[in-house]
C-alpha positions in Angstrom: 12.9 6.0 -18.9 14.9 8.5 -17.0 14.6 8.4 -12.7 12.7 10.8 -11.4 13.8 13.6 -8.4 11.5 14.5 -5.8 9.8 11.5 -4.7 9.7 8.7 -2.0 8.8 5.3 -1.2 6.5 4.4 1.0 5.9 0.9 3.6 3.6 -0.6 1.1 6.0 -0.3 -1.9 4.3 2.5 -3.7 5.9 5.6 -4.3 4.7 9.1 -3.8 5.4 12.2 -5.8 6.3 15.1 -4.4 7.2 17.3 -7.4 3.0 18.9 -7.3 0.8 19.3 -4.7 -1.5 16.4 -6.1 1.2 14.2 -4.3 0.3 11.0 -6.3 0.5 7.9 -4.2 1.3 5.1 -7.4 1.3 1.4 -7.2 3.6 -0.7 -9.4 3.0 0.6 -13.1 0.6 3.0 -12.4 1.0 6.7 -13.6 0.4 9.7 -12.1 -2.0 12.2 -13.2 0.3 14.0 -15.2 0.4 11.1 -17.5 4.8 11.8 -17.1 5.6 10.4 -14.2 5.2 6.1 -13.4 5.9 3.8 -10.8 8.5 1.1 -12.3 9.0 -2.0 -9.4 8.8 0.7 -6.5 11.0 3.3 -8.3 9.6 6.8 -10.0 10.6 7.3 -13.1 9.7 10.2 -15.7 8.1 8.2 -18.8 8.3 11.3 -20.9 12.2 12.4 -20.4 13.1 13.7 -24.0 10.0 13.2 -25.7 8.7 16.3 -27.2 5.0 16.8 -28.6 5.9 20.1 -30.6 9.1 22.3 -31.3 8.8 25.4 -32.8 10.7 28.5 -33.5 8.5 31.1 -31.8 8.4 35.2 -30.9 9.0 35.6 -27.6 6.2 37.8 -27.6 3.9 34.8 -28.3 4.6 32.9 -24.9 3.4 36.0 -23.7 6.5 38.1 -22.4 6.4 41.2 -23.5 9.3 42.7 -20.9 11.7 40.1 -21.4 14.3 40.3 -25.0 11.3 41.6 -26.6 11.2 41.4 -30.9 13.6 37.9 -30.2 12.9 34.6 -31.0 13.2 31.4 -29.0 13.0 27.4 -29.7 9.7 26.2 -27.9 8.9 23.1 -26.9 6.8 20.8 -24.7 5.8 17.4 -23.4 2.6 15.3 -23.3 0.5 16.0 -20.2 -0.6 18.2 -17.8 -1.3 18.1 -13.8 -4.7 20.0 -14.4 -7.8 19.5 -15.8 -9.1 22.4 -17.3 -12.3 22.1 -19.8 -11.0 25.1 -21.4 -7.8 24.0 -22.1 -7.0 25.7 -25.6 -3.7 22.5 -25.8 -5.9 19.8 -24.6 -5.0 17.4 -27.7 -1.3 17.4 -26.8 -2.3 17.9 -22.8 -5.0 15.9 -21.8 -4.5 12.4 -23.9 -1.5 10.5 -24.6 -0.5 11.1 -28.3 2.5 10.7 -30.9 6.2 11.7 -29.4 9.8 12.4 -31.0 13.0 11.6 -28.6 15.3 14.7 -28.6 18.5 14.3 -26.0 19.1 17.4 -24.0 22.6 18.0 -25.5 20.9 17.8 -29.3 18.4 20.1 -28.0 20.7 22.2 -26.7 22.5 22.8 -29.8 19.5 23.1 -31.8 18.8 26.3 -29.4 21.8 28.0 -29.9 20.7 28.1 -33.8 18.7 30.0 -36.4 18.9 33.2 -34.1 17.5 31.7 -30.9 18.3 32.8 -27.5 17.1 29.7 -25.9 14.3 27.4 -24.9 11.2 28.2 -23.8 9.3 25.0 -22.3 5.8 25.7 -23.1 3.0 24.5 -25.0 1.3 21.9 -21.9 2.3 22.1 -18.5 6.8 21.9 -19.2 6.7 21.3 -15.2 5.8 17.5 -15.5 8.7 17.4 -17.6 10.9 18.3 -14.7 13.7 16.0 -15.0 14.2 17.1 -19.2 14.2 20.8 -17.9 16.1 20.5 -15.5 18.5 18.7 -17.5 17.9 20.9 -20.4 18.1 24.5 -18.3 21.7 23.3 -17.0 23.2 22.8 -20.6 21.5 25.8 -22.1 23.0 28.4 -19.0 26.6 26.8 -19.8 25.9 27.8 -23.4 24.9 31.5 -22.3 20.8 30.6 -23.2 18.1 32.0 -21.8 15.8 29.1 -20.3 11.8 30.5 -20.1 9.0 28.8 -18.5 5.4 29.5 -19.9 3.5 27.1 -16.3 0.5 26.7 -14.3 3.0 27.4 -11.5 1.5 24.1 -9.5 4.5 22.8 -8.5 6.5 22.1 -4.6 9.1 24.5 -3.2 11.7 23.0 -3.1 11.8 21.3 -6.6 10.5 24.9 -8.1 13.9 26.3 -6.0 16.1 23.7 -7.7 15.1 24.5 -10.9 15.2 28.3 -10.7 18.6 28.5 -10.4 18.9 28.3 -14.1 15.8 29.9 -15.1 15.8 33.3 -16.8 11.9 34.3 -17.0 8.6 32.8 -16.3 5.0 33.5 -18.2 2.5 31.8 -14.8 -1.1 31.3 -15.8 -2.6 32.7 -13.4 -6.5 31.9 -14.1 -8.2 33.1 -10.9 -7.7 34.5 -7.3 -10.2 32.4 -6.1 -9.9 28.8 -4.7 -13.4 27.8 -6.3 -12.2 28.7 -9.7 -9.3 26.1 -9.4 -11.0 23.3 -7.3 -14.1 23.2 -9.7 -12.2 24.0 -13.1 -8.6 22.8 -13.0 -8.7 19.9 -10.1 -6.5 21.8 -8.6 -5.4 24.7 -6.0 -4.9 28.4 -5.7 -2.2 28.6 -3.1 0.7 26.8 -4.2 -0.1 28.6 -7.8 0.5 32.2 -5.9 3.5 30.4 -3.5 5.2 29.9 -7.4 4.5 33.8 -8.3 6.2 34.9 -5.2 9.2 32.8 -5.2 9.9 33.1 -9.0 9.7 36.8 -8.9 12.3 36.7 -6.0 14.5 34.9 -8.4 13.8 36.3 -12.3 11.9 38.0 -14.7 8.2 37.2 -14.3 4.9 37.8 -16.1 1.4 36.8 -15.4 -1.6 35.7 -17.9 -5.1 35.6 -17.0 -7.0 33.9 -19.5 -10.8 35.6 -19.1 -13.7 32.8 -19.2 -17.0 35.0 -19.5 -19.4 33.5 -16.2 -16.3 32.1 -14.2 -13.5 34.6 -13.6 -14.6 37.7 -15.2 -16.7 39.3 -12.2 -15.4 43.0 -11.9 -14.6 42.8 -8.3 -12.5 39.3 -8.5 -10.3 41.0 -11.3 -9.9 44.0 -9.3 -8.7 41.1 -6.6 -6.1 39.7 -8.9 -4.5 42.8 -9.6 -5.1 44.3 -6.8 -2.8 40.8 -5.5 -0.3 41.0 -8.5 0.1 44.7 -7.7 0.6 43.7 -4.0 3.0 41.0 -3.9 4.7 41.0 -7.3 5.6 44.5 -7.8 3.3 47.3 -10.1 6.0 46.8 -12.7 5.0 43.5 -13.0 3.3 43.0 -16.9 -0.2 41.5 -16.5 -1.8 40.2 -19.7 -5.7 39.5 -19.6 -6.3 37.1 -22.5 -9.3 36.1 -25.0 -11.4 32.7 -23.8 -12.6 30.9 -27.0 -14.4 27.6 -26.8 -12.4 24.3 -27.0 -12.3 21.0 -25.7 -15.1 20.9 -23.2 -16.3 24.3 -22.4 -18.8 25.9 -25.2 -19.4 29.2 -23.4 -18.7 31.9 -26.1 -15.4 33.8 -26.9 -15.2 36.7 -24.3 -16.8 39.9 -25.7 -13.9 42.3 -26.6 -15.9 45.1 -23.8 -14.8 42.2 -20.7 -11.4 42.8 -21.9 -11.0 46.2 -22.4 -12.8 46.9 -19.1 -10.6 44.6 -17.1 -7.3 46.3 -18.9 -8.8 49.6 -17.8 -9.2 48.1 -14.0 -5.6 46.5 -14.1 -4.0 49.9 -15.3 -5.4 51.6 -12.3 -2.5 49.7 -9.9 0.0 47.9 -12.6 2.1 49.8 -15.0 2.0 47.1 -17.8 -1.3 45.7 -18.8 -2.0 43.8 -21.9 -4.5 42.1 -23.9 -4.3 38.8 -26.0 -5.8 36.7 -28.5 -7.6 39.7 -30.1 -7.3 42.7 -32.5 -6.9 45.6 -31.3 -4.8 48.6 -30.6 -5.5 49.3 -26.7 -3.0 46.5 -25.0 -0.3 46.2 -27.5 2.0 48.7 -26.8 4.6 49.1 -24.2 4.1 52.9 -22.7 6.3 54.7 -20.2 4.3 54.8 -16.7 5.7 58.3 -16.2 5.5 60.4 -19.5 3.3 57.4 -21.6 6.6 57.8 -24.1 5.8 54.7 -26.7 8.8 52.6 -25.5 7.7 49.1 -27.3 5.4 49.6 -30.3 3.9 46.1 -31.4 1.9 45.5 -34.6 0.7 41.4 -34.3 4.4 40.2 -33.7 6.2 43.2 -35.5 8.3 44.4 -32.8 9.6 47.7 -32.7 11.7 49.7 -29.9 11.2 52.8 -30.8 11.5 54.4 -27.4 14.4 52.8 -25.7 17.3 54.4 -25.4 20.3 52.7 -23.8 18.1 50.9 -21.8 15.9 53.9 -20.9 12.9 56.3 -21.9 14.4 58.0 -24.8 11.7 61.1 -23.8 11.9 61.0 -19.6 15.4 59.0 -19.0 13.2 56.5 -16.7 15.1 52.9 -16.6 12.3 50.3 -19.1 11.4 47.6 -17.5 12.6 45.6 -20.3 15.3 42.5 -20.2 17.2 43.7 -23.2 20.3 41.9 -24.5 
C-alpha cells in the first residue's frame, strides 16, 4: 500500500479523509467508502495505488470530449470503487464491489502511454479521483513525457487536493447528473455543490466538458434542464460542449432507456444558450457534428467514432475564419 495525501489524525487514533466531501472518519482497518482508501495502525493509506480494473486503448471521443485532440486516441484506465452510489451506475461491477485487479507501476504505465499512437492517459472508467495518489503520480510522469493527462469524474472531490492535481491536468469530462441537490442526496449519496465548486475551478485551469446522463422521471423535467444549462452557460462559458446522454437500465434502476424525443428536446433547449450540444449513447445524426456557432460551417463531422475535420483550417472556420474551439495538436 502506498500513503495517502490529504488526510489527518484525530485524538481517538482514527484518521479522517479529506480528499471528498464524505470526510470519512476510519478506525484501524476500516475502509472508506470509496472502497480505495484504509486506515492501517492510525495511518491512511490508498489500498488501490497501481491496481487497475481495465486498460484500454480508447477514442477520445468516447470519454466524451469532443473539443479536446478530437479523432485521437488515448490509453484509459481505472481503479475499483467509487465515492457514490448511484443505482444507475452503467460501471457498477468494476465500481460498486471489490473485484479482480492487475499491479501496473506509474513509470510502466507511463511508457505504455507514450505507445501505439496515444497522447496520454485518460483516468476513467469508475470514479479515477479515489485513485488520487496513482494519478497524481501518474499525471506528473506523463507531463514530463509531453502527455496529455484527461479526467472523465464525478467532480466530488476537496479544493485543495482537486488544485494539486490540476496542475498537470490537460482536460476534464465532469458528470454532471443534475442541478438539483435532491437528485444527488437521494440518488448518488452524495452532494451538488462541491460537484459545481469542481466545474468552476477546473474550467479556470483547462479544457473542460460536461455530461448529463438523462434518467426519464428524475432529471429530465424541462425546466431543470433549462437550469443546468442555463448554469453551464452561466458560469462555464457558452463555448463550453454539453453532452446530454442516453439512460439504459443497469444495476439497480429498471426505469426504461430514455425515449430518443427527451433527448432531442433537451439538445434543442441546450442550443438555445451553449454553442456545443451533443447527444450520446444513441443513433442519430442531430448531436454528432461539430458546427460553427456563427456560419453553422461543419467544422468536426463524426460518423460513430469516424472522425473527420473537414472544416478546420489552421485552427479556424475554413468558411468564416472564426477561431474552433477545438484543442488540436
Amino acid at each position: 500500500m502506498f500513503e495517502a495525501m490529504h488526510w489527518t489524525s484525530t485524538e481517538d487514533g482514527r484518521v479522517r479523509c479529506e480528499l471528498c466531501p464524505h470526510h470519512c472518519v476510519l478506525s484501524d482497518g476500516q475502509t472508506g467508502i470509496c472502497m480505495g482508501r484504509v486506515n492501517s495502525k492510525g495511518k491512511l493509506y490508498s489500498k488501490n495505488f497501481g491496481h487497475l480494473v481495465s486498460a484500454a486503448l480508447d477514442p477520445i471521443e468516447k470519454k466524451p470530449l469532443y473539443h479536446f485532440h478530437p479523432g485521437s486516441l488515448i490509453l484509459s484506465v481505472g481503479p475499483n470503487g467509487c465515492n457514490f452510489r448511484c443505482p444507475f451506475c452503467q460501471n457498477w461491477e468494476i465500481s460498486q464491489q471489490e473485484v479482480r485487479t492487475s499491479f501496473v507501476p506509474p513509470e510502466e504505465l507511463v511508457e505504455s502511454a507514450g505507445r501505439d499512437g496515444s497522447i496520454g492517459i485518460s483516468y476513467t472508467y469508475t470514479e479515477p479521483l479515489v485513485w488520487y495518489e496513482y494519478v497524481f503520480e501518474c499525471s506528473r510522469l506523463a507531463k514530463e513525457r509531453g502527455l496529455v493527462n484527461v479526467l472523465v469524474t464525478n467532480g466530488f472531490v476537496e479544493e485543495k487536493p482537486l488544485k494539486e492535481l490540476l496542475q498537470y491536468v490537460d482536460a476534464l469530462n465532469i458528470d454532471l447528473k443534475s442541478i438539483r441537490e435532491s437528485f444527488y442526496q437521494k440518488l448518488c449519496k452524495a452532494s451538488l455543490a462541491p460537484v459545481l465548486r469542481t466545474c468552476k475551478i477546473a474550467k479556470k485551469h483547462c479544457h473542460v466538458e460536461i455530461t448529463n446522463l438523462m434518467i426519464p422521471g428524475e432529471n429530465t423535467d424541462r425546466k431543470e434542464v433549462e437550469e443546468l444549462v442555463h448554469w453551464v452557460a452561466s458560469n462555464l462559458g457558452q463555448e463550453t460542449p454539453l453532452h446530454f446522454s442516453r439512460y439504459f437500465p443497469h444495476y439497480k434502476m429498471a426505469a426504461k432507456p430514455t425515449p430518443e424525443s427527451t433527448l432531442l428536446t433537451a439538445y434543442e433547449i441546450g442550443k438555445k444558450e451553449l454553442f456545443y450540444c451533443y447527444l450520446g449513447n444513441i443513433l442519430t445524426r442531430t448531436g454528432s457534428n461539430t458546427c460553427c456557432p456563427v456560419c453553422d460551417n461543419v467544422l468536426v463531422e463524426r460518423q460513430g467514432y469516424s472522425v473527420s475535420l473537414t472544416g478546420v483550417k489552421k485552427g479556424k472556420c475554413s468558411s468564416c475564419g472564426r477561431t474552433a474551439d477545438l484543442v488540436l495538436r
